[in-house]
C-alpha positions as CSV (number, residue, x, y, z in Angstrom):
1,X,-12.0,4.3,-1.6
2,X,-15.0,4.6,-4.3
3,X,-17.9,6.2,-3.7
4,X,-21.4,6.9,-5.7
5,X,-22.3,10.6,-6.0
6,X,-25.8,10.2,-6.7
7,X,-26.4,7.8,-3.6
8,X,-23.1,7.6,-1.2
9,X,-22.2,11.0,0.2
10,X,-19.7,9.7,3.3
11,X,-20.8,12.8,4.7
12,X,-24.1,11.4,5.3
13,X,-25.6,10.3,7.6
14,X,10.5,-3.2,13.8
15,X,15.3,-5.2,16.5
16,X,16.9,-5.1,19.8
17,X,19.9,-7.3,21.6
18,X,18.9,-8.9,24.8
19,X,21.5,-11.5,25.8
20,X,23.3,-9.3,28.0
21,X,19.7,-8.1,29.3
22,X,18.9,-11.1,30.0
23,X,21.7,-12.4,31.9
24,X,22.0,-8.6,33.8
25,X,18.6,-9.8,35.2
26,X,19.2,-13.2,36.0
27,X,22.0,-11.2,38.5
28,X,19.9,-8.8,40.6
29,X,20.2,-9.6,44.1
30,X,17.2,-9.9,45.1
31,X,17.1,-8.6,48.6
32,X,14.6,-5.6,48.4
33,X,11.7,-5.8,50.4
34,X,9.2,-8.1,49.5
35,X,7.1,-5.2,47.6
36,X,9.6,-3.3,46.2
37,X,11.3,-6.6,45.0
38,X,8.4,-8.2,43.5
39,X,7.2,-4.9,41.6
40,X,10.5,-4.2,40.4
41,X,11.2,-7.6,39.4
42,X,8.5,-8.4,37.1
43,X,8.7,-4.5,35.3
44,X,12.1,-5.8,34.5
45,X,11.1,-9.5,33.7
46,X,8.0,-7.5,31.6
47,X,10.9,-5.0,29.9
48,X,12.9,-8.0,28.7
49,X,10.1,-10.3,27.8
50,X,8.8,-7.3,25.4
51,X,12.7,-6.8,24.1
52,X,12.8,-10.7,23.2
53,X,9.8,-10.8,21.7
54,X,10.3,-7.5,19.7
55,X,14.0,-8.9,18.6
56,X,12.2,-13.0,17.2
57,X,9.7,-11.0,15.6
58,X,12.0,-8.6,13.4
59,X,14.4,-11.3,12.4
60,X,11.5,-13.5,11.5
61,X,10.3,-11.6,8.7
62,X,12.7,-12.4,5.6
63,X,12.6,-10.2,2.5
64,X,10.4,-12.6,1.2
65,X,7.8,-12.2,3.9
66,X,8.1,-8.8,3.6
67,X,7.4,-8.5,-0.1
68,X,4.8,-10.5,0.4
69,X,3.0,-8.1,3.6
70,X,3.6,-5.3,0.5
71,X,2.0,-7.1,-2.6
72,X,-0.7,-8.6,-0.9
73,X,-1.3,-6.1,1.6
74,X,-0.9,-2.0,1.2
75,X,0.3,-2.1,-2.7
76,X,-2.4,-4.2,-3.4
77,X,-0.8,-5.6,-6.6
78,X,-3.8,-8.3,-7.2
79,X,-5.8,-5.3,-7.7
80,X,-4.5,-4.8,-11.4
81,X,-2.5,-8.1,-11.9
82,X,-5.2,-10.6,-11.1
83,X,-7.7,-11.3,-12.9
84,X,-10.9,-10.7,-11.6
85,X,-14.4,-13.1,-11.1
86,X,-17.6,-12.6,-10.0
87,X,-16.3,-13.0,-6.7
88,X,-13.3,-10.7,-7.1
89,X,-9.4,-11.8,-7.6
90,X,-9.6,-15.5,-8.7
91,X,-6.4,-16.4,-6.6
92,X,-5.6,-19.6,-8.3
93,X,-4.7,-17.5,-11.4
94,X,-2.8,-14.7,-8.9
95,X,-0.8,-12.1,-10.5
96,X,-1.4,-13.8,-14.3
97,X,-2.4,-10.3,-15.1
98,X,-5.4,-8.7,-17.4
99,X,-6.9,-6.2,-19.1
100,X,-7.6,-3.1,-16.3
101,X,-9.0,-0.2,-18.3
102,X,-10.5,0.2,-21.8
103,X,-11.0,3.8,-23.2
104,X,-10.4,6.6,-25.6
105,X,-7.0,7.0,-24.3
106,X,-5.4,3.7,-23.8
107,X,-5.7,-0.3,-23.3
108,X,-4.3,-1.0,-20.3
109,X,-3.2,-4.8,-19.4
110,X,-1.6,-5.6,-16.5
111,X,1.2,-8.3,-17.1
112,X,1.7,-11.7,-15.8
113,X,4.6,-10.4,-13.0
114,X,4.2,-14.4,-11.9
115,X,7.6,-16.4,-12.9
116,X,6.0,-17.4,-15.9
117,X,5.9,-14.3,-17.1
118,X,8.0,-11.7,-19.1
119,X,10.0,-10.4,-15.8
120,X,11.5,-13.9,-15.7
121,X,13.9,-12.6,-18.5
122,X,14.7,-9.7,-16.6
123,X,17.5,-9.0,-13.6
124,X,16.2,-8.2,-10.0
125,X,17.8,-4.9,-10.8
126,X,16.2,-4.4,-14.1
127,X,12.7,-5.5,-12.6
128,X,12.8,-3.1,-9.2
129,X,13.9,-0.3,-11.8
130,X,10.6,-1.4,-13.9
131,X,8.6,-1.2,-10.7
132,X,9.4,1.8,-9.0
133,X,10.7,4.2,-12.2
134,X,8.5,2.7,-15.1
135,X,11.2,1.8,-17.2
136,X,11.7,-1.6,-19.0
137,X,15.3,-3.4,-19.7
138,X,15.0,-1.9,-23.3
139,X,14.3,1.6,-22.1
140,X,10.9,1.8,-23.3
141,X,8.8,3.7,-21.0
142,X,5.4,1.5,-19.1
143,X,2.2,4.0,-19.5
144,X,-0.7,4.3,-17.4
145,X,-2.1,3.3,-14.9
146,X,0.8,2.2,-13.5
147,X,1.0,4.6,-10.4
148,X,4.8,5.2,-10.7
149,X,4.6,9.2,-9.3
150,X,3.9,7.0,-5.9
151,X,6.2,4.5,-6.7
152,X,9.5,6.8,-6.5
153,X,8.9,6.8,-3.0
154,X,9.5,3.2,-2.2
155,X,12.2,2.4,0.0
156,X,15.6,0.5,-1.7
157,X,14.9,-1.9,1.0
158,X,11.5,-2.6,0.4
159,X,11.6,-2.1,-3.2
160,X,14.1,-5.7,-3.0
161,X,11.5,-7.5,-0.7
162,X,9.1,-6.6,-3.5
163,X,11.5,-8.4,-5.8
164,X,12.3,-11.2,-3.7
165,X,8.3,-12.1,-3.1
166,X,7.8,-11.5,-7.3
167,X,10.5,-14.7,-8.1
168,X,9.1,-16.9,-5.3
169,X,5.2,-17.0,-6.4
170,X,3.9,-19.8,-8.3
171,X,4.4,-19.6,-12.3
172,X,0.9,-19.2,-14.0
173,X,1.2,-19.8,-17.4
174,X,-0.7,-16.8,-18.9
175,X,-0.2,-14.3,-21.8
176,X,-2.9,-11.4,-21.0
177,X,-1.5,-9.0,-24.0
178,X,-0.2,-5.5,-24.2
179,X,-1.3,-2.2,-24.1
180,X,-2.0,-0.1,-26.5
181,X,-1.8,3.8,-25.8
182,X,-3.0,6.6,-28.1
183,X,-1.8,9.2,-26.1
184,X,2.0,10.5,-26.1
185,X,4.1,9.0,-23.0
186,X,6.7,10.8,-21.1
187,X,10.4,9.9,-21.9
188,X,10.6,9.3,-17.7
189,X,8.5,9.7,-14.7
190,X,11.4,11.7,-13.8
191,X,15.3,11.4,-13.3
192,X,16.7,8.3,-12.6
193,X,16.9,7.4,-8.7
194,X,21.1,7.0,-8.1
195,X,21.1,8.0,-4.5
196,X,19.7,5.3,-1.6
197,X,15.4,5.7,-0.9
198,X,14.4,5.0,2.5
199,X,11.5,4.5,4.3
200,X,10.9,6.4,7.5
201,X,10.5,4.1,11.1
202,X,7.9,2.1,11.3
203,X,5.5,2.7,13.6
204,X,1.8,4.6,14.6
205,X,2.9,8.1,13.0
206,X,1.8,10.4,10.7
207,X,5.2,10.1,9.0
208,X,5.0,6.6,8.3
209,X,1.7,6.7,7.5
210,X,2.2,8.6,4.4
211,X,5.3,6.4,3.5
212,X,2.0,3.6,3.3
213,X,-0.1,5.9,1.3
214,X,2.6,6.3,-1.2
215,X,3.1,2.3,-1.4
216,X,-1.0,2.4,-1.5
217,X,-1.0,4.6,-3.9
218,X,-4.2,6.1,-2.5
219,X,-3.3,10.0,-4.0
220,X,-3.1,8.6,-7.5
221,X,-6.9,7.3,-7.8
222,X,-8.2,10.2,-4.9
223,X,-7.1,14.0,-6.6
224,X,-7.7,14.8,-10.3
225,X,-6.0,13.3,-12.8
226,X,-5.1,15.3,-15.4
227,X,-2.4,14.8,-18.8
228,X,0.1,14.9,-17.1
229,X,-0.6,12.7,-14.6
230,X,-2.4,13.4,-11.0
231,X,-2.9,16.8,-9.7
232,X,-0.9,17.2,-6.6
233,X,-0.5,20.3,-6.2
234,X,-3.8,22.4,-5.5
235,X,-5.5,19.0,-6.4
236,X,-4.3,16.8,-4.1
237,X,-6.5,14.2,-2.1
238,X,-10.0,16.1,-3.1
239,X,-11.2,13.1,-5.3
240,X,-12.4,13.2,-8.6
241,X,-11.1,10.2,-10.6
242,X,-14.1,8.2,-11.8
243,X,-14.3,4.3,-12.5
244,X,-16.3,2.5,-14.7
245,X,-17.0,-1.3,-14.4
246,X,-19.6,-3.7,-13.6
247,X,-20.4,-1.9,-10.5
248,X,-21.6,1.2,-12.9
249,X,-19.7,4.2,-12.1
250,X,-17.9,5.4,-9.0
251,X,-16.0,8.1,-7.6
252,X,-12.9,8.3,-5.8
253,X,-13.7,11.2,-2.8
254,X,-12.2,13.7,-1.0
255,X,-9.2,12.5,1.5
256,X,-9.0,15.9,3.4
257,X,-10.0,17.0,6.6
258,X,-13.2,18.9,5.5
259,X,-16.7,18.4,5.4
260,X,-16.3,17.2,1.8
261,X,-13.8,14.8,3.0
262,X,-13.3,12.9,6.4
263,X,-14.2,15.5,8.4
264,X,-17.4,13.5,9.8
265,X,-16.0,10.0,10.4
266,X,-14.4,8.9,13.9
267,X,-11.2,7.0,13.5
268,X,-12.3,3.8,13.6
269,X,-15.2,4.6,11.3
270,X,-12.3,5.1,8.7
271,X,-10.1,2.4,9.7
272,X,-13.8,0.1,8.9
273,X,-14.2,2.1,5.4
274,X,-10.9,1.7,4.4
275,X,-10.0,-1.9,5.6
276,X,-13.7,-3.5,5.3
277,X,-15.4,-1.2,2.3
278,X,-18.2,-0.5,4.8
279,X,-19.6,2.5,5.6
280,X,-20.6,3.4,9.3
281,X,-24.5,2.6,8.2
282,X,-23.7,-0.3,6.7
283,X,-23.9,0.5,3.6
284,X,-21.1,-1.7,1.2
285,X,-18.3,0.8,-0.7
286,X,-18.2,0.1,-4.6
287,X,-14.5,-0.9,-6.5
288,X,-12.2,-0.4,-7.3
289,X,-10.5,0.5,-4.4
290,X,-8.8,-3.0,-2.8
291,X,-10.8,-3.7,0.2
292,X,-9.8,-7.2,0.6
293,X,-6.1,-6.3,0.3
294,X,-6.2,-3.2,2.8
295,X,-7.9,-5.3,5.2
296,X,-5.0,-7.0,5.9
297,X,-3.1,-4.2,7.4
298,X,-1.9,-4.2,10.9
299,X,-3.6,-2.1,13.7
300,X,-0.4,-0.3,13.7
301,X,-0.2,0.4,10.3
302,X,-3.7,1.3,10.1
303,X,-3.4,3.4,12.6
304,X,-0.6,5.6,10.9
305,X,-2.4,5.6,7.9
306,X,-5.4,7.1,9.3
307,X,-3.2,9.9,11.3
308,X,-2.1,10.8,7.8
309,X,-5.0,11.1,6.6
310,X,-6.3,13.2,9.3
311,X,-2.9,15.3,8.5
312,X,-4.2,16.7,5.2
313,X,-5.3,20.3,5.5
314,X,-9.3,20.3,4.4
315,X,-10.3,22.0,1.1
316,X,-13.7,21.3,-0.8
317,X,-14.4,18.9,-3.6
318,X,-13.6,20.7,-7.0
């Protein structure tokens, strides 16, 4: 999330079997007392209808529905690969890519990662390898901002959802450029992943919740940034990155449980900040942070994400 120094302070103010379930229930004699039948009965009834409903709703989701709960949701991909309007991400162009930053250090344009584009030469295995290690099929390395520090921690699993969503989008015909980078890049963002990544269980914990932050990539825009990439060591999650745009200029704040950070919001006060860009007086949150895309989140995943949050040990802005 973005904030405005001079104006903004936030301070102010899934499967389980149940065929032989089933049919164990249909069995029961069901000679209790009339009470004690009825009440156990329908906690049973309850028990299975949740286990059936729990077991058609994981194997509904194919690998393409997943990947696209990922790019359009938590990693937020539209945020850099979209081009933007007035209005925000002009959808009928979606993930045609465009230019992201202009500065001292770099041009950085997104690419069109539709089917039109230049990942429609590539292999599943060379494109997942792109996204989560920063590597193309010729071995030359993809610069900034590309948040691939975060990226590592994407799950095999998910990382082929990902893939799966990427080759099923409609083909926008669209050539956005290249970068240009006049600062030195890293041979790697580290050593090549050879063993299998995995996410943690999904669910309403602080565990999973930071697996979602990584995918988010929320650490890489809120703690310093610094030549070698973001500060996360003493840095991490106290803010600092600032944006420029048509907005003017905003600032990516403190993630930690301090007064400088999100000490002074309720839950749900984050949950609304983070998922509607709304501050608890109302007041609108600038870009760049992906609003629209966070929004759709699940209660359940919104609810982890905010118990990792509230896992960070405070510490003050820098």
């Amino acid at each position: 999330m973005t904030d405005v120094r001079r104006s903004s302070d936030p301070r102010r103010r899934p499967g389980a079997r149940h065929g032989d379930t089933a049919a164990r229930v249909q069995a029961m004699p069901l000679t209790l007392s009339p009470p004690a039948a009825s009440r156990g009965l329908i906690a049973t009834l309850t028990v299975v209808a949740a286990l059936i409903a729990a077991s058609a709703t994981a194997r509904a989701e194919t690998p393409v529905e997943r990947g696209e709960s990922l790019v359009q949701g938590i990693m937020a991909c539209g945020n850099c690969h979209t081009p933007m309007g007035p209005d925000g991400p002009v959808m009928s162009q979606d993930l045609s890519g465009r230019l992201v930053d202009k500065n001292d250090m770099f041009t950085a344009i997104a690419p069109n990662i539709t089917p039109a584009g230049r990942i429609a030469e590539w292999s599943d295995a060379e494109l997942a390898r792109a996204i989560r290690e920063g590597i193309r099929p010729d071995g030359s390395v993809i610069g900034p901002p590309m948040p691939f520090a975060a990226y590592r921690d994407i799950s095999d699993e998910d990382l082929a959802a990902v893939v799966a969503y990427l080759r099923s989008v409609p083909a926008v015909e669209a050539d956005p450029g290249q970068s240009t980078y006049a600062i030195p890049l890293p041979p790697a963002y580290g050593p090549p992943l050879e063993t299998p990544v995995t996410a943690p269980p999904a669910g309403a914990t602080a565990e999973y919740g930071r697996y979602l932050a990584a995918l988010g990539h929320c650490m890489e825009c809120h703690s310093p940034m610094t030549p070698q990439g973001p500060d996360w060591g003493e840095g991490f999650a106290r803010g600092g990155m600032e944006f420029h745009g048509p907005w003017g200029v905003s600032h990516a704040p403190n993630l930690t449980n301090h007064e400088d950070g999100l000490a002074g919001y309720s839950d749900a006060e984050l949950a609304a900040i983070i998922g509607t860009g709304t501050r608890p007086d109302g007041a609108r949150m600038l870009p760049p942070m992906p609003y629209g895309y966070f929004g759709r989140l699940s209660d359940q995943d919104m609810e982890a994400l905010v118990l990792y949050l509230r896992s960070i040990p405070g510490k003050p802005d820098l």
